[in-house]
C-alpha positions as MATLAB code, in Angstrom:
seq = 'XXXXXXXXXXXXXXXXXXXXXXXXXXXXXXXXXXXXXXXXXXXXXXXXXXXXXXXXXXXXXXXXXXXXXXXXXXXXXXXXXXXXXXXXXXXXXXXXX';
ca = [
     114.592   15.614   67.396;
     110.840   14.149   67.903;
     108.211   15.106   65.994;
     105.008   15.707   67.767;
     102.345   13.469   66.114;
     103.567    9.708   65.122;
      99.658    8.838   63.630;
     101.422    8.736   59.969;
     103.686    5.956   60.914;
     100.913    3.376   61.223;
      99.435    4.210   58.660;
     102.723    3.759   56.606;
     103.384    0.527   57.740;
      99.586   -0.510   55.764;
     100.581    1.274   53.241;
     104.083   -0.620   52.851;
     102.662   -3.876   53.686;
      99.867   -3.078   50.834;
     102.833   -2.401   48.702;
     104.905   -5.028   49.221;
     102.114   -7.588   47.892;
     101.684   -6.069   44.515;
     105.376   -5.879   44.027;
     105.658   -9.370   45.135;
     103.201  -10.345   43.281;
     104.597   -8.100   40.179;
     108.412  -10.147   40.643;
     107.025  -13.260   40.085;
     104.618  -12.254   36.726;
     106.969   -9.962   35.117;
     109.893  -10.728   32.670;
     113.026   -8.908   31.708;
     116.011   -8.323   33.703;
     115.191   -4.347   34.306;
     112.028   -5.259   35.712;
     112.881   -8.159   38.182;
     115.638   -5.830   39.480;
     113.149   -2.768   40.202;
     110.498   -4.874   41.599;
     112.749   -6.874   43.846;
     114.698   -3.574   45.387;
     111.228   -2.345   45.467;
     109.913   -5.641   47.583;
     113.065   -5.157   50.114;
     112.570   -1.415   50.518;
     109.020   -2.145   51.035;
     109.441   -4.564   53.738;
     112.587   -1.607   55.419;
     109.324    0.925   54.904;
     107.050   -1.166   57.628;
     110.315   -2.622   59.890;
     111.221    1.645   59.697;
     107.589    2.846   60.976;
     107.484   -0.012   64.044;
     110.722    1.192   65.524;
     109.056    5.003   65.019;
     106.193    4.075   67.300;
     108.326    2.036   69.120;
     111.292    4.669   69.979;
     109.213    7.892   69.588;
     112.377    8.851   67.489;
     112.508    9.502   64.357;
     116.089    8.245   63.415;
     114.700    4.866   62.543;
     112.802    6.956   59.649;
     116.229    9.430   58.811;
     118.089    5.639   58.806;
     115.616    3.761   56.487;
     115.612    7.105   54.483;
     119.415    6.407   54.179;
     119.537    3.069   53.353;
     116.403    3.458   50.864;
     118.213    5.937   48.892;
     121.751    3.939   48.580;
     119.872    0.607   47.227;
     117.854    3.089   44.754;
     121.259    4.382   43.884;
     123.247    1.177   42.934;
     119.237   -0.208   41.869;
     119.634    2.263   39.166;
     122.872    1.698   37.782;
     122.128   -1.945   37.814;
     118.666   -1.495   35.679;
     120.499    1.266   33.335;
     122.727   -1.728   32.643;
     120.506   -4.288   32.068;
     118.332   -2.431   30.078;
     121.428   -1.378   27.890;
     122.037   -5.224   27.419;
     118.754   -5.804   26.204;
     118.486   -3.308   23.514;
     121.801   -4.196   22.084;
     119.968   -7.802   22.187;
     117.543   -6.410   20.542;
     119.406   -4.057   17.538;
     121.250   -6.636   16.857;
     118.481   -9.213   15.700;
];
Protein backbone atom coordinates (compact mmCIF):
# COMPACT_ATOMS: atom_id res chain seq x y z
CA UNK A 1 0.00 0.00 0.00
CA UNK A 2 2.17 3.15 -1.35
CA UNK A 3 0.76 5.94 -2.66
CA UNK A 4 2.37 7.35 -5.69
CA UNK A 5 3.25 11.02 -4.93
CA UNK A 6 4.71 11.75 -1.19
CA UNK A 7 5.09 15.89 -2.16
CA UNK A 8 2.11 16.47 0.56
CA UNK A 9 4.10 15.04 3.34
CA UNK A 10 6.64 17.87 3.40
CA UNK A 11 4.58 20.13 3.13
CA UNK A 12 2.65 18.76 6.23
CA UNK A 13 5.43 18.64 8.33
CA UNK A 14 5.54 23.01 7.76
CA UNK A 15 2.33 23.01 8.23
CA UNK A 16 2.49 21.03 11.70
CA UNK A 17 5.55 22.72 12.77
CA UNK A 18 3.60 26.19 11.90
CA UNK A 19 0.95 24.77 14.07
CA UNK A 20 2.57 23.67 16.83
CA UNK A 21 3.92 27.37 17.60
CA UNK A 22 0.58 29.03 17.82
CA UNK A 23 -0.73 26.31 20.01
CA UNK A 24 2.29 26.58 22.08
CA UNK A 25 2.14 29.81 22.18
CA UNK A 26 -1.88 29.65 22.81
CA UNK A 27 -1.07 27.02 26.19
CA UNK A 28 0.88 29.38 27.80
CA UNK A 29 -1.66 32.75 27.23
CA UNK A 30 -4.85 31.03 27.71
CA UNK A 31 -6.78 30.25 31.00
CA UNK A 32 -9.37 27.72 31.96
CA UNK A 33 -8.99 24.12 32.36
CA UNK A 34 -10.97 23.22 28.88
CA UNK A 35 -8.64 25.26 27.08
CA UNK A 36 -5.15 24.18 28.47
CA UNK A 37 -6.36 20.59 27.85
CA UNK A 38 -7.28 21.22 24.00
CA UNK A 39 -4.30 23.23 23.32
CA UNK A 40 -1.88 20.89 24.98
CA UNK A 41 -3.36 17.51 23.12
CA UNK A 42 -3.32 19.83 20.26
CA UNK A 43 0.66 20.77 20.84
CA UNK A 44 1.45 16.79 21.17
CA UNK A 45 -0.59 15.81 18.13
CA UNK A 46 1.06 18.57 16.38
CA UNK A 47 4.50 17.56 17.08
CA UNK A 48 3.07 13.26 16.08
CA UNK A 49 1.78 15.33 12.71
CA UNK A 50 5.63 16.33 11.64
CA UNK A 51 7.48 13.01 13.49
CA UNK A 52 4.34 11.07 11.15
CA UNK A 53 5.30 12.89 7.68
CA UNK A 54 9.41 12.24 8.22
CA UNK A 55 8.96 8.53 8.58
CA UNK A 56 6.48 8.92 5.23
CA UNK A 57 9.38 10.27 3.22
CA UNK A 58 11.54 8.25 5.03
CA UNK A 59 9.77 4.64 4.52
CA UNK A 60 7.85 5.49 1.28
CA UNK A 61 4.99 3.80 3.36
CA UNK A 62 2.27 5.15 4.39
CA UNK A 63 1.61 3.21 7.71
CA UNK A 64 3.50 5.82 9.64
CA UNK A 65 0.48 8.20 8.41
CA UNK A 66 -2.52 5.17 9.03
CA UNK A 67 -0.47 4.88 12.71
CA UNK A 68 -0.35 8.64 13.63
CA UNK A 69 -3.99 8.66 12.22
CA UNK A 70 -4.61 6.04 15.00
CA UNK A 71 -3.05 7.41 17.74
CA UNK A 72 -4.39 11.08 16.80
CA UNK A 73 -7.85 9.93 17.00
CA UNK A 74 -7.57 7.92 20.53
CA UNK A 75 -5.94 11.15 22.37
CA UNK A 76 -8.89 13.28 20.61
CA UNK A 77 -11.13 10.65 22.05
CA UNK A 78 -10.17 10.58 25.81
CA UNK A 79 -9.13 14.74 24.96
CA UNK A 80 -12.79 15.09 24.69
CA UNK A 81 -14.15 13.44 27.54
CA UNK A 82 -11.58 15.14 29.62
CA UNK A 83 -12.63 18.86 28.28
CA UNK A 84 -16.54 17.80 28.47
CA UNK A 85 -15.59 17.33 32.12
CA UNK A 86 -13.82 20.19 32.87
CA UNK A 87 -15.98 22.38 31.24
CA UNK A 88 -18.95 20.76 33.26
CA UNK A 89 -16.91 21.72 36.47
CA UNK A 90 -16.67 25.14 35.54
CA UNK A 91 -20.18 26.00 34.86
CA UNK A 92 -21.39 24.41 38.00
CA UNK A 93 -18.54 26.93 39.40
CA UNK A 94 -20.09 29.28 37.79
CA UNK A 95 -24.22 28.66 38.57
CA UNK A 96 -23.44 28.37 41.71
CA UNK A 97 -21.96 31.97 42.42
Amino acid sequence: MQPAHYGPAGSRRVVGQKELTCRAGCAVYCSGRAIWLSTRNDAMLNVLTVVAAVFVVIARSVWPDVIAGAIIATVNLFGSVEVISAVTGEMRKTDST
